[in-house]
N, CA, C and O atoms as a GROMACS GRO file, in nm:
protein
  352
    1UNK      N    1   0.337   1.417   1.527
    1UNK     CA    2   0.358   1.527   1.621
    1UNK      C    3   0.439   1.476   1.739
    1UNK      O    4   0.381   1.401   1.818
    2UNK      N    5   0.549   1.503   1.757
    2UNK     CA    6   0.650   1.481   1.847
    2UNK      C    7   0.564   1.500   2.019
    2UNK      O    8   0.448   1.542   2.032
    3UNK      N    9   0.625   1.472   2.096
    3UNK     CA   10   0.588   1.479   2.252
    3UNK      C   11   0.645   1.602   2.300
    3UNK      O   12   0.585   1.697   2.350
    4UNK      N   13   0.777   1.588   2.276
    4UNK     CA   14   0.878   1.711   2.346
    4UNK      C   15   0.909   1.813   2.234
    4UNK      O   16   0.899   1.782   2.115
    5UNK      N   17   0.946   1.935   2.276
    5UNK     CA   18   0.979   2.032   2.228
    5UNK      C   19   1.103   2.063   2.219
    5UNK      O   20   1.172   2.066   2.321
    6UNK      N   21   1.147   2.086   2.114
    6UNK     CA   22   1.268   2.067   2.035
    6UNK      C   23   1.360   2.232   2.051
    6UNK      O   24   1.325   2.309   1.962
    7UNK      N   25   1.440   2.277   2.124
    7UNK     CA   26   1.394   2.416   2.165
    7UNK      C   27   1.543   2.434   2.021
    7UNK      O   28   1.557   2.537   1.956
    8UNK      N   29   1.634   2.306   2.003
    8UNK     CA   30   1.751   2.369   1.975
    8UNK      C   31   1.691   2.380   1.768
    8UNK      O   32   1.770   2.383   1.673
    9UNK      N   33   1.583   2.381   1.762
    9UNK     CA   34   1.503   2.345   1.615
    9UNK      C   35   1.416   2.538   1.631
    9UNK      O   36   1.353   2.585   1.725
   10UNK      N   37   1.457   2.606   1.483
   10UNK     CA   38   1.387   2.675   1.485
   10UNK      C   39   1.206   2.698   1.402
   10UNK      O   40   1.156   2.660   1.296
   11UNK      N   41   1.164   2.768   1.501
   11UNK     CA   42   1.057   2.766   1.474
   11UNK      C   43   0.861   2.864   1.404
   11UNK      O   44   0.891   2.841   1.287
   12UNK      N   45   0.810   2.890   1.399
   12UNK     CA   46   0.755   3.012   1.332
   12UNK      C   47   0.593   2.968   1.435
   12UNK      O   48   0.556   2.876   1.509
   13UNK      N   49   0.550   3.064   1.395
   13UNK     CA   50   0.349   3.062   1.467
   13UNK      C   51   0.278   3.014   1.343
   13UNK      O   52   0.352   3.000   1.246
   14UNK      N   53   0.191   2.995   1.331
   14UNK     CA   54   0.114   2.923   1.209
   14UNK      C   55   0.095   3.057   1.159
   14UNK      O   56   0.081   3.049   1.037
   15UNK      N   57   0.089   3.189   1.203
   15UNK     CA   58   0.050   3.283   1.156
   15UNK      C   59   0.157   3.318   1.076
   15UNK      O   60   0.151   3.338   0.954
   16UNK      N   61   0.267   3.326   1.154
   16UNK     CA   62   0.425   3.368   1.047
   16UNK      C   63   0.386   3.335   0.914
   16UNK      O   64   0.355   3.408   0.821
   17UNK      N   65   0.397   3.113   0.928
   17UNK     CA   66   0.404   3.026   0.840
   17UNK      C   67   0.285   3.092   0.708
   17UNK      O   68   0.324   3.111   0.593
   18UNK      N   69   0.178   3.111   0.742
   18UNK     CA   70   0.081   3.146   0.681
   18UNK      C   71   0.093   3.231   0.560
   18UNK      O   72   0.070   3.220   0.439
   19UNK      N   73   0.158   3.359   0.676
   19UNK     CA   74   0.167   3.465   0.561
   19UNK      C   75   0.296   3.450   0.439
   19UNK      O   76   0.285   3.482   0.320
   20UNK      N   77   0.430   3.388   0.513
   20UNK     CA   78   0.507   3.338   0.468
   20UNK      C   79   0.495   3.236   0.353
   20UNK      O   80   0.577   3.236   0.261
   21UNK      N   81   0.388   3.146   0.359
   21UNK     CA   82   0.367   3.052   0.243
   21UNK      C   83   0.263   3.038   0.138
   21UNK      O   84   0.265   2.959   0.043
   22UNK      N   85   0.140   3.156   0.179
   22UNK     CA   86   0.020   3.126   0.148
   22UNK      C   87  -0.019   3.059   0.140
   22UNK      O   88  -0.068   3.033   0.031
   23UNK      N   89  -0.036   2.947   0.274
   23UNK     CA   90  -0.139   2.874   0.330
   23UNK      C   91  -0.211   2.919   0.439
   23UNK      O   92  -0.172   3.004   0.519
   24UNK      N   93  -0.366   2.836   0.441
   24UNK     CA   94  -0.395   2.914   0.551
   24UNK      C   95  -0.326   2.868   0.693
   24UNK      O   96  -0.221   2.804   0.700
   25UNK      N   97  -0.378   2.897   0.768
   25UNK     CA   98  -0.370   2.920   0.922
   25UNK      C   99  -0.418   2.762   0.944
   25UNK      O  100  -0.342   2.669   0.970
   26UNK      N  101  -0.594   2.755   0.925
   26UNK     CA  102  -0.593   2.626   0.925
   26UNK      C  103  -0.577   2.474   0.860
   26UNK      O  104  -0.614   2.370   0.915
   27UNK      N  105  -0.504   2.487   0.709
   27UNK     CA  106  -0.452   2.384   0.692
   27UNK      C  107  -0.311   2.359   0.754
   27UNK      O  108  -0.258   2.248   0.764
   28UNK      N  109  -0.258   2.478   0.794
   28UNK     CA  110  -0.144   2.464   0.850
   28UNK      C  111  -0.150   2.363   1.021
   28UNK      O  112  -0.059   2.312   1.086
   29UNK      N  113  -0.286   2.370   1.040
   29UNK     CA  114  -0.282   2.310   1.191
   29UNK      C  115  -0.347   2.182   1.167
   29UNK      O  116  -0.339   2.088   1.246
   30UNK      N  117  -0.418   2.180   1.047
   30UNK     CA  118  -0.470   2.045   1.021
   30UNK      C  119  -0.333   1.954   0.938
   30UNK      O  120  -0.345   1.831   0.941
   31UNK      N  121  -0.233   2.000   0.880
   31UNK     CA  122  -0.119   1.927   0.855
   31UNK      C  123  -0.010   1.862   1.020
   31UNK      O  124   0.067   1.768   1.039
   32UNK      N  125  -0.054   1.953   1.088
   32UNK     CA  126   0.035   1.958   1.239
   32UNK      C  127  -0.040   1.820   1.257
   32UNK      O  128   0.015   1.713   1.230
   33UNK      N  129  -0.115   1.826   1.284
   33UNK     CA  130  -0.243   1.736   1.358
   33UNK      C  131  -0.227   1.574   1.278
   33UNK      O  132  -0.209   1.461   1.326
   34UNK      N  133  -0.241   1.616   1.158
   34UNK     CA  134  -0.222   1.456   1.050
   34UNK      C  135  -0.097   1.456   1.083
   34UNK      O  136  -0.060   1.346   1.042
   35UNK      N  137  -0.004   1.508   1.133
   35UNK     CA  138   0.139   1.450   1.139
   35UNK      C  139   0.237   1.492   1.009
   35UNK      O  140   0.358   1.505   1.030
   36UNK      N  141   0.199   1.507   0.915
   36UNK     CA  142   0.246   1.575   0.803
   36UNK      C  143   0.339   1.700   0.798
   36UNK      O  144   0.411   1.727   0.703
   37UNK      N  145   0.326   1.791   0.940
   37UNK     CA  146   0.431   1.874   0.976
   37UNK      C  147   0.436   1.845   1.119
   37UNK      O  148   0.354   1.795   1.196
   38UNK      N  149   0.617   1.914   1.143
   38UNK     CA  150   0.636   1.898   1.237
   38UNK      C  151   0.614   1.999   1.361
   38UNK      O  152   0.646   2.115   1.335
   39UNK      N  153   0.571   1.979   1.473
   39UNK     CA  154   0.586   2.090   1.534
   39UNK      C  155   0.516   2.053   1.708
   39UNK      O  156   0.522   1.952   1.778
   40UNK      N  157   0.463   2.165   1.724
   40UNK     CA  158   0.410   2.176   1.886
   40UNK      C  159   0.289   2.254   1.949
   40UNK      O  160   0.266   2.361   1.893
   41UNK      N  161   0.216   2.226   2.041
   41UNK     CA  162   0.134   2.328   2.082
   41UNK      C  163   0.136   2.404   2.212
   41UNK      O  164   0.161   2.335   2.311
   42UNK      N  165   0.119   2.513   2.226
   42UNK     CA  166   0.166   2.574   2.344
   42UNK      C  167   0.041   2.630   2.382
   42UNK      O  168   0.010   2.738   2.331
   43UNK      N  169  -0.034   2.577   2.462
   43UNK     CA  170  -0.192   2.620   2.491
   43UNK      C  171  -0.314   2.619   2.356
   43UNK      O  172  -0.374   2.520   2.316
   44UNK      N  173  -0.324   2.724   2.318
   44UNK     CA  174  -0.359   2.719   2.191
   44UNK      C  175  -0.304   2.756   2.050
   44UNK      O  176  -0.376   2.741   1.951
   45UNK      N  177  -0.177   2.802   2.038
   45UNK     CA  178  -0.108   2.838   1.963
   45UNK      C  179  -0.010   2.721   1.924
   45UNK      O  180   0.064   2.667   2.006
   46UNK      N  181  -0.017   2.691   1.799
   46UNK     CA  182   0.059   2.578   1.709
   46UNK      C  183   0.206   2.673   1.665
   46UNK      O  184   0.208   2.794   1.643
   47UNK      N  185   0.300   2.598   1.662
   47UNK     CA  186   0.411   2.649   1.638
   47UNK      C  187   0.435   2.509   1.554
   47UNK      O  188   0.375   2.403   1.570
   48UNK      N  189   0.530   2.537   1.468
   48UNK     CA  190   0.578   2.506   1.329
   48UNK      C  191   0.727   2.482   1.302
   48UNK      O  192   0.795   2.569   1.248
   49UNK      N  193   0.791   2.334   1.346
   49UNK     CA  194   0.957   2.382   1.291
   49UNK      C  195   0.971   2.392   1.150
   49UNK      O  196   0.910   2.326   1.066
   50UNK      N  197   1.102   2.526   1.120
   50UNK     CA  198   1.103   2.576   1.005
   50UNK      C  199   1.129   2.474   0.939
   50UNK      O  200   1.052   2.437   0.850
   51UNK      N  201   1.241   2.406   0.968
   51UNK     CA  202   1.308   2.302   0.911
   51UNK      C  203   1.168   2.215   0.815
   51UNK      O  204   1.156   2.216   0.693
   52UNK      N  205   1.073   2.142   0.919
   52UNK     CA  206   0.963   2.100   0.852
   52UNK      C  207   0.876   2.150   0.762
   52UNK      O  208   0.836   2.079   0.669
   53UNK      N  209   0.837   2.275   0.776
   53UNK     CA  210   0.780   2.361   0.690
   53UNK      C  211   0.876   2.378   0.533
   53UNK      O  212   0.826   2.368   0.421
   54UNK      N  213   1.027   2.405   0.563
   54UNK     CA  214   1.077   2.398   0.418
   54UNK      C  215   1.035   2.275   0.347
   54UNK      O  216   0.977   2.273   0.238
   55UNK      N  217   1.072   2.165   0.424
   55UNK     CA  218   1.078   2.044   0.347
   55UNK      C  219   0.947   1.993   0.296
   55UNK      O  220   0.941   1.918   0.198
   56UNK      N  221   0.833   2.038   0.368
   56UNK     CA  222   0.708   1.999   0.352
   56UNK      C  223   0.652   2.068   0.216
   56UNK      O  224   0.572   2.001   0.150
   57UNK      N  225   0.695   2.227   0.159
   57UNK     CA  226   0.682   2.297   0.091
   57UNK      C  227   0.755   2.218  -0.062
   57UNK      O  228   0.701   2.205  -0.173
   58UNK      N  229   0.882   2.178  -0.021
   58UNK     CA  230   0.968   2.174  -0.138
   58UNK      C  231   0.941   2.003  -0.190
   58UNK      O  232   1.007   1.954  -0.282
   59UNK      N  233   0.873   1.956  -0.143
   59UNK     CA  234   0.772   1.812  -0.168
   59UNK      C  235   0.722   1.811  -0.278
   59UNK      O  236   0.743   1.932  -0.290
   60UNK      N  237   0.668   1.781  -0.387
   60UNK     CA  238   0.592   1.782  -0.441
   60UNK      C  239   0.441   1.753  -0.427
   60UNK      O  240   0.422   1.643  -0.375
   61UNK      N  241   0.290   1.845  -0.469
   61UNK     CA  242   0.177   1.824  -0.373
   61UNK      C  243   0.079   1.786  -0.503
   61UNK      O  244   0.121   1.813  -0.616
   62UNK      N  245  -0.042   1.728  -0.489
   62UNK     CA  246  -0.118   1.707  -0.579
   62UNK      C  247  -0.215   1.894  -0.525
   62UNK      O  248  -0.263   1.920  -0.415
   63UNK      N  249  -0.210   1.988  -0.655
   63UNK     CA  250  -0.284   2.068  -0.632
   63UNK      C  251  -0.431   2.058  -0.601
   63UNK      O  252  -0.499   1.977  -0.665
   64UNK      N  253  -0.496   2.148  -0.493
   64UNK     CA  254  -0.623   2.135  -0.473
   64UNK      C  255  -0.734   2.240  -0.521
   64UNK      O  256  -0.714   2.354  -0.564
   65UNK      N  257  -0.835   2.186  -0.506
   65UNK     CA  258  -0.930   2.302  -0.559
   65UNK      C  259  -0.904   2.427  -0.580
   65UNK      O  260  -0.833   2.474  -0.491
   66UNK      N  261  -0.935   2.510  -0.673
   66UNK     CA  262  -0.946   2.667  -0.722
   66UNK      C  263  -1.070   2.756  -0.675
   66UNK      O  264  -1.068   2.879  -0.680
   67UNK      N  265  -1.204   2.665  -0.617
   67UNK     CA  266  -1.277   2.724  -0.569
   67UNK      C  267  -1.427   2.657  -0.601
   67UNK      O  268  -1.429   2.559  -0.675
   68UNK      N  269  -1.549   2.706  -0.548
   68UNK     CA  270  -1.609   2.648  -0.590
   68UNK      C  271  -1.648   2.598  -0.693
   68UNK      O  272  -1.617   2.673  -0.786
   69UNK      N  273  -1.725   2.466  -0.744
   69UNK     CA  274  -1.707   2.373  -0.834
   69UNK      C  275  -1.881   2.477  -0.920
   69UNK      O  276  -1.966   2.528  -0.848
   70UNK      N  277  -1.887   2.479  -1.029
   70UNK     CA  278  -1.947   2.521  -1.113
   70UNK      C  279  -2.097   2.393  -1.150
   70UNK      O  280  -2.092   2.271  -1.166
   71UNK      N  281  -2.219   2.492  -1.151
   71UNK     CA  282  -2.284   2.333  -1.199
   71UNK      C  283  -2.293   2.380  -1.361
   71UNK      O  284  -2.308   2.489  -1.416
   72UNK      N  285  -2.278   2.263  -1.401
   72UNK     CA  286  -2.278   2.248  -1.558
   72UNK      C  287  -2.466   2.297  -1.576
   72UNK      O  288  -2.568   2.274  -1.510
   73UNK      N  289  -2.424   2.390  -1.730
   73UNK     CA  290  -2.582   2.410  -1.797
   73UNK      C  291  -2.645   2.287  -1.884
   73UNK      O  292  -2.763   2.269  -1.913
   74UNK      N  293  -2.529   2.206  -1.918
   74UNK     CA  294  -2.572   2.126  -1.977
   74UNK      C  295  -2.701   2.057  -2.007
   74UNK      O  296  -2.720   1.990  -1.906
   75UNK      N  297  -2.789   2.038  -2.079
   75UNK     CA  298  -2.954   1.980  -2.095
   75UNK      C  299  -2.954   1.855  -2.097
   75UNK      O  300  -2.903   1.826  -2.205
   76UNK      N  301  -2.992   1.725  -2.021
   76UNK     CA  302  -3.036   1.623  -2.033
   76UNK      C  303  -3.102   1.557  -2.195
   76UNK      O  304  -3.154   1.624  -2.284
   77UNK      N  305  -3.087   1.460  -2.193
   77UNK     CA  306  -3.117   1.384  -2.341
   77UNK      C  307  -3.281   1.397  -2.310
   77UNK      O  308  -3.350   1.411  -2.411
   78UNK      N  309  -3.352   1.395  -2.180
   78UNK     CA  310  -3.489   1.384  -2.182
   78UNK      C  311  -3.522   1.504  -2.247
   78UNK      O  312  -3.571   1.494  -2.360
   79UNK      N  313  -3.498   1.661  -2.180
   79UNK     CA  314  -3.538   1.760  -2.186
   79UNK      C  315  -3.526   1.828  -2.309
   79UNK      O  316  -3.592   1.930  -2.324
   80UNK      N  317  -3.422   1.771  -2.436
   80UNK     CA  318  -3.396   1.797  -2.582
   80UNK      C  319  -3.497   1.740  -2.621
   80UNK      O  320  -3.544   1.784  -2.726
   81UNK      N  321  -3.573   1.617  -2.552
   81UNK     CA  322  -3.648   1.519  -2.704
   81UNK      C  323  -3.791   1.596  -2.671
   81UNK      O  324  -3.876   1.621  -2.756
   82UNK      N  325  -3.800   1.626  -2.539
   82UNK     CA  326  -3.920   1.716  -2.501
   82UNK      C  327  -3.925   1.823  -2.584
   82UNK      O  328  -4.028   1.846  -2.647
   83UNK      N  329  -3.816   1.902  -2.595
   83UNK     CA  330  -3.868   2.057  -2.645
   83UNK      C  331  -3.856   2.027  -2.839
   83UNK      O  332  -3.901   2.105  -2.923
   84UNK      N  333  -3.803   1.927  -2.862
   84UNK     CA  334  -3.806   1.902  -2.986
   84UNK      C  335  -3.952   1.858  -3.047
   84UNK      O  336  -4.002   1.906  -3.149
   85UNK      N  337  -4.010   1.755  -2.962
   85UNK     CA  338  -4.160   1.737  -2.984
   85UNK      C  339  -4.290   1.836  -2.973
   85UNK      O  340  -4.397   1.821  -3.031
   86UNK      N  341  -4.251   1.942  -2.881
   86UNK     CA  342  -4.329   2.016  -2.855
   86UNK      C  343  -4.337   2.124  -2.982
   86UNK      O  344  -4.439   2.167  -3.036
   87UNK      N  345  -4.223   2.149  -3.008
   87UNK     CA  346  -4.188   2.249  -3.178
   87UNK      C  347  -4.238   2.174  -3.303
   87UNK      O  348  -4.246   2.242  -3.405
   88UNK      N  349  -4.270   2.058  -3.309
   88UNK     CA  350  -4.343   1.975  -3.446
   88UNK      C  351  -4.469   2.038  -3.442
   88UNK      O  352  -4.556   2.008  -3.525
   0.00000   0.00000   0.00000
């Protein structure tokens, strides 16, 4: 995250960026923050140079989760030898 503000660099609100990329709002400020995009804060509002946002997009990304993780039904080796003994 740069110090100074780059005025001659154009730029978007995390909200623009958001709707514009389908990301959220807050990975968009948690990428600002890791340094990973470029940009600025103006009180509480994160602003975004476009320039960074293309290039950050056109990157290649390891995809992340689809949503919550599922627990397996799967039965334990104990709980088969149990219900198998109990049926003799």
């Amino acid at each position: 995250m740069p110090g100074k503000i780059e005025l001659n660099r154009d730029y978007l609100t995390t909200t623009q960026a958001a709707e514009r990329t389908g990301l959220s709002k807050n990975y968009l400020t948690q990428l600002l923050r890791q340094g990973k995009l470029e940009g600025f804060q103006l009180v509480r509002e994160w602003l975004i140079y476009r320039d960074s946002l293309e290039n950050f997009l056109a990157s290649p990304r390891k995809p992340g989760p689809k949503g919550p993780r599922k627990k397996s039904r799967q039965e334990s080796p104990d709980s088969v030898s149990m219900k198998n003994s109990n049926n003799t």
